[in-house]
C-alpha positions in Angstrom: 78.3 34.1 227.7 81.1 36.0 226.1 82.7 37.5 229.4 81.9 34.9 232.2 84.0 35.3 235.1 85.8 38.5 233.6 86.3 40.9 236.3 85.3 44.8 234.1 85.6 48.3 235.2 83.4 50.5 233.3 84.2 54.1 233.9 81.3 56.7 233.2 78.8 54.1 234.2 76.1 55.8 235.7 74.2 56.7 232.7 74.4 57.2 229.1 76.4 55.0 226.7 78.6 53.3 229.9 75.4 52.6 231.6 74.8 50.4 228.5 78.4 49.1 228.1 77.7 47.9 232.0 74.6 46.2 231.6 75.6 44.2 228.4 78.8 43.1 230.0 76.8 41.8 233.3 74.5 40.0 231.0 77.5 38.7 229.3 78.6 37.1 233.0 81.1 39.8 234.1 81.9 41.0 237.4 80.8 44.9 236.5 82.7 47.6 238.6 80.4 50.5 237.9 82.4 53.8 238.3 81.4 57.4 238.1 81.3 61.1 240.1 77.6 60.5 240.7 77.1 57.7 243.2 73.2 57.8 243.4 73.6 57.0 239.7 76.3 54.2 239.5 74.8 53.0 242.6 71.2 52.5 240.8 72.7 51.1 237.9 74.7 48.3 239.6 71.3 47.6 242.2 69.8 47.5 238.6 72.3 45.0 237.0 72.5 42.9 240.5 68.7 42.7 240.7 68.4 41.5 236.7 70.7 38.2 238.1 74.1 39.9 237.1 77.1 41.0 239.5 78.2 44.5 239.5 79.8 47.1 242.7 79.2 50.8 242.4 82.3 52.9 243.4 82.2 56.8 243.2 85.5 57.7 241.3 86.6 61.1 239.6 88.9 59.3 237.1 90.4 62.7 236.7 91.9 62.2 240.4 94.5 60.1 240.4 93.8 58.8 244.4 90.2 58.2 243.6 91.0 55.5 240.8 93.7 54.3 242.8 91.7 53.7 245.7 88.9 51.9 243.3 91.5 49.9 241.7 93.1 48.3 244.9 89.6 48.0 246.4 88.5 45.9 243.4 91.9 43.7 243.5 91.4 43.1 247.3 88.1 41.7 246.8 88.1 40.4 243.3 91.6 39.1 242.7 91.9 40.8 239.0 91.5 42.9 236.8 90.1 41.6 233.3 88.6 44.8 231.6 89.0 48.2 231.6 86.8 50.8 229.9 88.0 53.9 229.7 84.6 55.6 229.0 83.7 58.4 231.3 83.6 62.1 229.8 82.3 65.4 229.1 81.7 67.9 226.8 82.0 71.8 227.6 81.4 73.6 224.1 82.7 77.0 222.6 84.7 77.8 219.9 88.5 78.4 219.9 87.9 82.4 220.4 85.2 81.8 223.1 87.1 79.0 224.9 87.9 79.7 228.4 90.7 78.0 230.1 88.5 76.6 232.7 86.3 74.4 229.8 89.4 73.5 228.1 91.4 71.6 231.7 88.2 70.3 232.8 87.7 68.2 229.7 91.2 67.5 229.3 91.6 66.6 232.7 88.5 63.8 232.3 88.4 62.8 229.0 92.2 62.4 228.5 94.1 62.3 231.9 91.4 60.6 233.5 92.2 57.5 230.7 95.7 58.1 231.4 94.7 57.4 235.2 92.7 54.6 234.9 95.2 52.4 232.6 97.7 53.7 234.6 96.3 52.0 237.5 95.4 48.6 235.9 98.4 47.3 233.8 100.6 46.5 236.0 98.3 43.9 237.1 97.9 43.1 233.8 101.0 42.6 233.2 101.7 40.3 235.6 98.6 38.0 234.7 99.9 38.1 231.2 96.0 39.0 230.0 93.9 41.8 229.8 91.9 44.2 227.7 92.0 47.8 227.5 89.1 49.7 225.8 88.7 53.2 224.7 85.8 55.5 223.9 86.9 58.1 221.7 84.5 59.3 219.1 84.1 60.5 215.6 85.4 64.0 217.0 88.2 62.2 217.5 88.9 61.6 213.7 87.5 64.1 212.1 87.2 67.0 214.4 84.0 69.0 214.9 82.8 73.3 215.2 82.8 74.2 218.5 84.7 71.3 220.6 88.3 72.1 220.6 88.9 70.7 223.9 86.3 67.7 223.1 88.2 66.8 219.8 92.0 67.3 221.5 90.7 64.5 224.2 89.2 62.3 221.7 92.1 62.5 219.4 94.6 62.2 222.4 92.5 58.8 223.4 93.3 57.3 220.0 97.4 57.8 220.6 97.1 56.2 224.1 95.2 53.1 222.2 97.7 53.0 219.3 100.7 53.5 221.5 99.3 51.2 224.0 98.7 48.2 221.7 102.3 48.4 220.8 103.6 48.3 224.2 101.2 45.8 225.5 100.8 43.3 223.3 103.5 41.4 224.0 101.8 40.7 227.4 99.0 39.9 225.9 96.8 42.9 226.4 94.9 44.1 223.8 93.6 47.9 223.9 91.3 49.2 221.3 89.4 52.0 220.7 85.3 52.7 219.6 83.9 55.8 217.9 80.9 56.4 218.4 78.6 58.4 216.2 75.5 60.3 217.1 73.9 57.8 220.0 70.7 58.8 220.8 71.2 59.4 224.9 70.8 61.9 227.7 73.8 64.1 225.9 71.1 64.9 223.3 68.1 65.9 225.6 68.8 69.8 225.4 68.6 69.8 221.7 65.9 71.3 219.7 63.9 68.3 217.6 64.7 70.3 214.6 68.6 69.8 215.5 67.8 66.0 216.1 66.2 65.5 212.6 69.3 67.7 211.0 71.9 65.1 212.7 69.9 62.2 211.3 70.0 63.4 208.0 73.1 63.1 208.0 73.7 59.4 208.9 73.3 57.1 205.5 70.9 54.6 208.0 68.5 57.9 208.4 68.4 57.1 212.2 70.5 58.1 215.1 72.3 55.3 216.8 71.0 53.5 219.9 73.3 52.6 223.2 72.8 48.7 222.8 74.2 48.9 219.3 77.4 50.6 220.7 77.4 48.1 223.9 77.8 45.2 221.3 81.0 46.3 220.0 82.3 46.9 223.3 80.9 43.7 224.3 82.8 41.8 221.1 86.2 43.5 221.9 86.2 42.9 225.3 85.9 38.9 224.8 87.9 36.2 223.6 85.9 36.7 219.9 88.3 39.2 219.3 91.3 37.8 220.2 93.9 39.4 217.1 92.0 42.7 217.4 94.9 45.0 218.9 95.2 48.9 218.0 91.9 49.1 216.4 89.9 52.4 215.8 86.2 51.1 215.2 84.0 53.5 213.9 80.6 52.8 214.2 78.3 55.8 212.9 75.5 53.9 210.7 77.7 55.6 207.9 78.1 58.8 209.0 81.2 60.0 207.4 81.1 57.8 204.1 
């Protein structure tokens, strides 16, 4: 098992692409600490992963409050010893474009996609540091390259995410702590649910595989990063789209 005995916090866990990124790393022996505003969900998702033979503990954490992960963080150190893993995955989307764009959707985005990593890898590498080990990993997303219509505040945070995983990597490393960043693509999940088919068949066009991508496939790169496999990966910014942008 890639992660055995890893302690992991996955942020955003209650559903989606996180929900995934939990799961895999459970199955992959990790301790999961499911976190997310929703604690019916995180709370199912860990029962789920605990009942499948794995180890995971829900918390309820806003990562955009700064007492909330906090509070998680010295929980899971009391009771676990160390912190292994960090996944910086929960976030949101509020769309409009620029001249639409109310203050309100642009802070609360920033304030979870962005600050809310800030907080959570805040918390964590201290302890890090002083075990000399760690890894720190990212979800940014394609926005975060190449921008998008309509998602100022989405692409800012996703952008922003990628400077705290460059600049991270080169402050880090020399306690060897890796942080590294994924970009998703279009990932067929919950997210998409509101859209018309017709939109759905338009995004898959688009992808050179035809198809939209599936959670598992993004949970494996998360999985790979997080484990001793990719040991000299450091500062990355993985792409993975099925082509999207080639």
């Amino acid at each position: 098992m890639l992660l055995e005995n890893k302690v992991a916090i996955v942020t955003g866990a209650g559903k989606g692409i996180g929900e995934t990124i939990a799961k895999r790393y459970a199955k992959e022996g990790a301790m999961v600490i499911c976190c997310a505003r929703n604690i019916q969900q995180v709370s199912a998702v860990s029962a789920e992963i605990i009942k499948s033979g794995g180890k995971a503990k829900a918390f309820k954490v806003d990562v955009s409050k700064k007492a909330d992960v906090e509070n998680m963080v010295k929980s899971v150190l009391a009771e676990e010893g160390k912190i292994d893993i960090l996944v910086n995955n929960a976030g949101i989307i509020d769309d409009a474009q620029l001249k639409n764009m109310n203050d309100e959707q642009y802070e609360k985005v920033i304030s979870i996609n962005l600050t809310g990593t800030y907080n959570c890898a805040r918390a964590v590498v201290n302890t890090m540091i002083a075990q000399n080990s760690g890894a720190i990993i990212n979800t940014s997303s394609i926005v975060g390259i190449y921008g998008n219509f309509g998602q100022t505040n989405y692409a800012a945070s996703k952008f922003g995410v990628i400077g705290f995983t460059k600049t991270w990597a080169k402050e880090l490393g020399k306690y060897n702590i890796r942080c590294n960043a994924v970009c998703p693509g279009f990932i067929a999940t919950s997210i998409l649910d509101p859209m018309p088919e017709k939109v759905i068949k338009s995004l898959e066009d688009k992808v050179p595989l035809k198809r939209l991508g599936r959670p598992e496939e993004i949970a494996s790169v998360f999985a790979f990063l997080a484990s001793d496999e990719a040991s000299y990966m450091n500062g990355a910014v993985l792409e993975v789209t099925g082509g999207l942008v080639i």
